[in-house]
C-alpha angles and dihedrals in degrees: 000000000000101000078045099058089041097061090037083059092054112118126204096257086045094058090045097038103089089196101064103106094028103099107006133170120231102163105032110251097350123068124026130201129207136182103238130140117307116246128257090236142357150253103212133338093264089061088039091058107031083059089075104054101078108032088052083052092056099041084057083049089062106033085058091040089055088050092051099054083066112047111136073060099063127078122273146174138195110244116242098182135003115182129175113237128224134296090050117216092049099090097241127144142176104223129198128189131191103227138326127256132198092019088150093046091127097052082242112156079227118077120216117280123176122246139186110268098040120137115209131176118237109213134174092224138031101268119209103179135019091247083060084069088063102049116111108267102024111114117185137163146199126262126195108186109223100171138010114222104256089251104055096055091085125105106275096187098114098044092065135085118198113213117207095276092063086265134140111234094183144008131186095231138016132232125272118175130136130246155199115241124206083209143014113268132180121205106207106204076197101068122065093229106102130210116238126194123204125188109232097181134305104260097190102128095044086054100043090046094052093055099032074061092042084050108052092045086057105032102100090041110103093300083291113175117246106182088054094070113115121248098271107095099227091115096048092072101027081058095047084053096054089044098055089049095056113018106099128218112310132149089271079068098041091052078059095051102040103207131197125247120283111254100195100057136115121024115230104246093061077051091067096042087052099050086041100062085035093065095040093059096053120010101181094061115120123233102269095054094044084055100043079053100051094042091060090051097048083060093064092065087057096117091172110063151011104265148179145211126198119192118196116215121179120197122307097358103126099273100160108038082057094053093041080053102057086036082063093043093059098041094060098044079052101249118162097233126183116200113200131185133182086236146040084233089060107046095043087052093058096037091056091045086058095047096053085053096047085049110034097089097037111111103182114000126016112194112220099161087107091059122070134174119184139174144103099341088216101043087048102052109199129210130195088260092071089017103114100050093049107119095227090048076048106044088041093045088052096052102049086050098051094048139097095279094036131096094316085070101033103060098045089046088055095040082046090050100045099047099039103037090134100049092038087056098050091048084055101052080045092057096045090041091058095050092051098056089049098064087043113110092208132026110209086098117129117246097215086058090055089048097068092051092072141087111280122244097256089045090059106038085048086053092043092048092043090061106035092047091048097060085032087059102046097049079055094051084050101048086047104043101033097033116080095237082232085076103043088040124230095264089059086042089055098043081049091057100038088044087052089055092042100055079045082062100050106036089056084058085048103054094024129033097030099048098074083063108110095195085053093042086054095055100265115148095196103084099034086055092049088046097119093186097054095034088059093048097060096036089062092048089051078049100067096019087075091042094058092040093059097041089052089053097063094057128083118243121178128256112281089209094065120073084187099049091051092043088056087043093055088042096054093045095047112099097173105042123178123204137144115257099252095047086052092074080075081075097067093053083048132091100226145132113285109267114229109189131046118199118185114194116196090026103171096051093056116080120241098244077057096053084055093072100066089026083071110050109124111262099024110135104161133032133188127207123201106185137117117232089215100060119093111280132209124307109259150119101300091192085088099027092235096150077063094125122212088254086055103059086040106053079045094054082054088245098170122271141207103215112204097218107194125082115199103169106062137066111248088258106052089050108049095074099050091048090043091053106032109020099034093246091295094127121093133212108245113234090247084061097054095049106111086233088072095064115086137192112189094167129049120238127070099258084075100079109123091286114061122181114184126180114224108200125172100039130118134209112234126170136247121256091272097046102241105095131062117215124177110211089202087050088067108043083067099061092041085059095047095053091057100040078053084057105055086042095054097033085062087054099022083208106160104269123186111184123195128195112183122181134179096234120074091209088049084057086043097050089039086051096048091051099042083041111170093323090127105017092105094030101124110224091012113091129176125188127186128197152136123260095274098039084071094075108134095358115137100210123178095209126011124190115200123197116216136173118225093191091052093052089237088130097063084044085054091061108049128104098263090053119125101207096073107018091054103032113159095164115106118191121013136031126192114183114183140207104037136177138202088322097170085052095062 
């Protein structure tokens, strides 16, 4: 792939050099292209989407470069065996390690595991530093990992032992993947010299997002492939130009263009209707939501434009119940709706808010078959909250239901059973009969002895039922859960839930009124048969059982054999589908049903060459962006602003808004400088925020309150081992002390406490985390966290203490529009900064 190639190219003197992409030539001595700070706005969408190349190379330049400078730090590993794949020439090799060192480096509770898509640097000799790459003798190349062998993606947790230095001293088995050489490299078992290999960082989502770019730009051009282009950038642009010729007016255009809203559309009476099912949906939701809500609806009647909606949520504000809303809303007027996020956290966390909307007023059978979230099972992490609309449970659970052993047998063996319990009973006492006399030595033994050796009647019948219900049940639970109920039609839906109520009813005759029979109890079938409660039980079950049968049968399912045949399935039938942006890019290589409506949830953390990927899925005419400008934004090279998200250059460009005014989450007092600052005082306290039960004191003295400003003397700044981090030892000593002043405190109320300290510096968290150790990790309602600034994306904390540094102007920085303290606050009740100097004076 072509970003691949590129980074692969990349010379020693090329990661190290910041000018590289500075001034480049990609027509020679012609055209030059610079990264410089990307417009405001385009002038076509050649020139839109070519902006984005550069700046996203030399992000991953530096993100490689960074790793480098540390690299005794890293994870690494000895080579056992390197072997080059077939076909030879192209540079592939199955690599093996022994085991891995420095998996917890970071300090990370997660070891290092490898994953397709890290890039790792082989080396004949531990390296230490970047400048030992250089040294004569010294030979390295770059890896890129394309697969994992089947048997190393388990979970290897349990096989490791971590020695006191955060290394693994030694691990069950070692790891086999495959991967991708810059050159070609030999490992002589022979010579003493080793091969080491040493992670650098995982660049899946920079690659992914360079040729998701390079593809769209070529997609409509004669079937051409993109991802087969060399590592020089020529195509990208000779491709956008064609694009641009040819490609006609789609919301991608209309993101150029930045209309105004339509002021024809919709007619009143769709703006009841809309309002109507909104607040039907959620009825606690205030009046900005429930307009932000309805606005977006009314888009979708727009018959005469592309269009697009942003929603500005500061925190707490009730973000994503509006947006769960509006997801409901949709689902139910049958708009395909994609939901994007820029991570796993956040879409999880939508989609879940959507599913307990969709369930919460489901008795019996909800069903989900309609809603889909896919991406990377381990990155996603999926709980059993989101569980049964995850593509892989789906895809599993359908399979298991449409197979042999699935609901085509299960519906004639429970029709057979009901209507021949007696006969299927006597074959079986003939069968065993047969086999006991077989095994027999001698045959003058008496039938009716044998007989009474066997399993009664009711015993039986009880066995036979229990087995046969429970995989009846569960093909039910399936059909009705996974299937859109569109598919398997309502009628079907209906006999499924009233089947399900029926086999209730006679299972309860069955293990209930009969047994005190003593006639039935002895083994006697008469009065079991003549039994009219339980006979008409099971005669309505038979009823539906073959209606259903026969109505199943006439739909087409897809072949259980065939992963892929059930995944596009689920694909096709999904109206309301989740996925991270950068997963989304999977639906253009997809045959499904145009999608109509876009929803990006997080806006305003997702870069804008992010945002390009689902902008572009055929059939998408309207998009909706809940974000909030203010709240920290990806991690990137600001120089030319490329973390600028789409909700940020359009909130910029005064495209109209829908502000969400009511905070929920944050005391009074915490709030009001942030809305001050940032919203121009247009966000209101919810009522829950302004009850004195919200305010807490959890330490005594006046200086508590829920600012705290506490000035640290005494202290010096000294680096980290490599230089590139500050830590204060003091510093520290007072936060250790506070922690444990905040535990005496909660362990006399045992009120449910989560503590955040958050630092700039990533050796100041470290320090911080080696001195508090594992003390609260187990403590059940006491929670710490520490992290630095960044770590604290999507955490709900009660106090915070942030440490900032005057003489080094990271208080002004505090206090500007892209800080994090103030923009993405998730702590409620209390705020200690330290230290802090001269703050009146300022």
């Amino acid at each position: 792939m072509a970003s691949l190639q590129i980074v692969l190219s990349w010379t020693l003197e090329d990661i190290s050099n910041e000018n590289l992409y500075k001034v480049h030539s990609v027509y020679p001595s012609s055209y030059f292209v610079r990264v410089e700070k990307i417009p405001e706005s385009f002038q076509s969408v050649e020139h839109y989407l070519g902006s984005f190349v550069y700046p996203l190379l030399e992000e991953t330049r530096a993100q490689l470069y960074s790793s480098m400078d540390m690299l005794h730090r890293l994870p690494y590993a000895k080579a056992v065996a390197f072997d080059e794949t077939k076909p030879h020439g192209e540079k592939v090799y199955q690599v093996q390690v022994d085991y891995w060192m420095n998996r917890f480096n970071d300090k990370s509770k997660q070891p290092y595991k490898t994953f397709p898509g890290d890039i790792m640097i082989l080396v004949n000799a531990k390296p230490e530093t970047f400048s030992d790459l250089e040294r004569t003798g010294r030979s390295w190349s770059f890896l890129s990992v394309s697969c994992i062998a089947e048997n190393e993606k388990m979970d290897d947790s349990s096989s490791t032992t971590e020695d006191g230095n955060g290394n693994d001293s030694y691990s069950k088995s070692s790891t086999n993947f495959k991967a991708k050489s810059s050159k070609g490299f030999e490992l002589d078992m022979q010579m003493k010299t080793s091969l080491f290999v040493v992670f650098l960082g995982n660049l899946t989502t920079n690659k992914k997002d360079l040729e998701d770019i390079a593809y769209i730009m070529g997609r409509k051009f004669h079937k051409r492939k993109i991802f087969t282009f060399h590592s020089r950038l020529e195509r990208i642009y000779l491709i956008a130009a064609e694009y641009n010729r040819s490609s006609g007016v789609n919301l991608l255009a209309f993101v150029l263009m930045v209309k105004g809203n339509c002021i024809t559309c919709p007619e009143e009476n769709c703006c009841r209707s809309d309002e109507k099912l909104v607040k039907s949906l959620s009825s606690n939701m205030n009046e900005s939501q429930t307009s932000a809500v309805v606005a977006c609806l009314h888009m979708m009647h727009c018959k005469s434009r592309d269009a697009l909606e942003l929603i500005w949520g500061p925190p707490g504000t009730g973000k994503t119940k509006a947006n769960a809303t509006l997801l409901v809303s949709l689902l139910k007027m049958n708009y395909r709706t994609l939901v994007c996020a820029p991570t796993n956290v956040a879409i999880t966390e939508v989609a879940s808010q959507v599913l307990k909307i969709v369930t919460e007023s489901k008795s019996m059978f909800c069903s989900l078959g309609d809603i889909l979230l896919f991406g990377n099972t381990e990155e996603l992490k999926v709980g059993s909250d989101v569980k049964d609309v995850f593509l892989e449970y789906r895809v599993q659970r359908l399979a298991e239901c449409l197979g042999p052993d699935g609901w085509n047998h299960c519906f004639p063996s429970m029709i057979s059973l009901l209507e021949r319990w007696v006969s299927q009973y006597r074959v079986f006492l003939e069968s065993e009969l047969i086999r006991e006399q077989q095994e027999q030595s001698c045959g003058t033994n008496i039938k009716e002895e044998i007989i009474e050796k066997f399993k009664p009647f009711l015993d039986y019948m009880r066995e036979r039922f229990a087995s046969t219900v429970k995989q009846l049940r569960k093909c039910i639970w399936i059909f009705c859960t996974h299937l859109p109920q569109s598919f398997i039609l309502d009628q079907n839906f209906l006999n499924m839930t009233t089947l399900t109520v029926l086999l209730d009813s006679f299972e309860a005759l069955l293990f209930e009124e009969i047994c005190s029979c003593h006639e039935v109890i002895d083994g006697s079938t008469d009065l079991f048969v003549n039994n009219s409660s339980l006979l008409s039980a099971g005669s309505d079950c038979v009823s539906i059982l073959r209606t259903l049968l026969g109505s199943l049968e006439k739909l087409t399912f897809p072949n259980f054999r065939s992963k892929e045949a059930i995944t596009q399935f689920c694909f096709q039938r999904a109206s309301l589908i989740f996925s991270t942006a950068s997963s989304s890019f999977q639906l253009h290589l997809m045959k499904i049903e145009p999608l109509a409506v876009l929803v990006i949830d997080e806006a305003a953390q997702l870069k804008e060459c992010e945002s390009i990927i689902p902008l572009q899925l055929p059939g998408i005419k309207h998009a909706v962006l809940f974000g909030d400008e203010w709240q920290l934004p990806a991690t990137i090279s600001e120089e030319a602003s490329f973390g600028r998200s789409l909700f940020q250059r359009l909130s910029a460009l005064n495209h109209s808004r829908h502000l969400l005014n009511t905070q929920y989450r944050m005391h009074p007092s915490i709030s009001s400088f942030p809305n001050a600052n940032f919203y121009h005082n247009q966000i209101l306290d919810a009522s829950n925020v302004k009850r004195k039960s919200y305010e807490k004191r959890y330490l005594p003295g006046s200086m508590f309150g829920s600012y705290s400003f506490i000035n640290v003397v005494g202290g010096r700044e000294e680096k980290d081992d490599d230089g590139h981090s500050l830590k204060n030892m003091v510093e520290v000593a007072l936060v250790v002390k506070i922690l444990q002043n905040l535990y005496k405190a909660w362990h006399e109320t045992k009120a449910k406490l989560s503590i955040g300290v958050v630092s700039p510096y990533f050796a100041q968290v470290v320090a911080i985390q080696e001195k508090v150790g594992k003390k609260y990790d187990y403590i059940n309602g006491f929670r710490v966290k520490v992290k630095t600034i960044d770590g604290f994306q999507d955490v709900s904390l009660v106090k915070a203490m942030l440490e900032i540094k005057k003489e080094l102007d990271q208080f002004d920085d505090l206090l500007t529009a892209d800080s994090m303290l103030f923009s993405n606050s998730k702590w409620k009740s209390h705020v200690f900064l330290y230290p802090f100097l001269n703050f009146v004076d300022t």
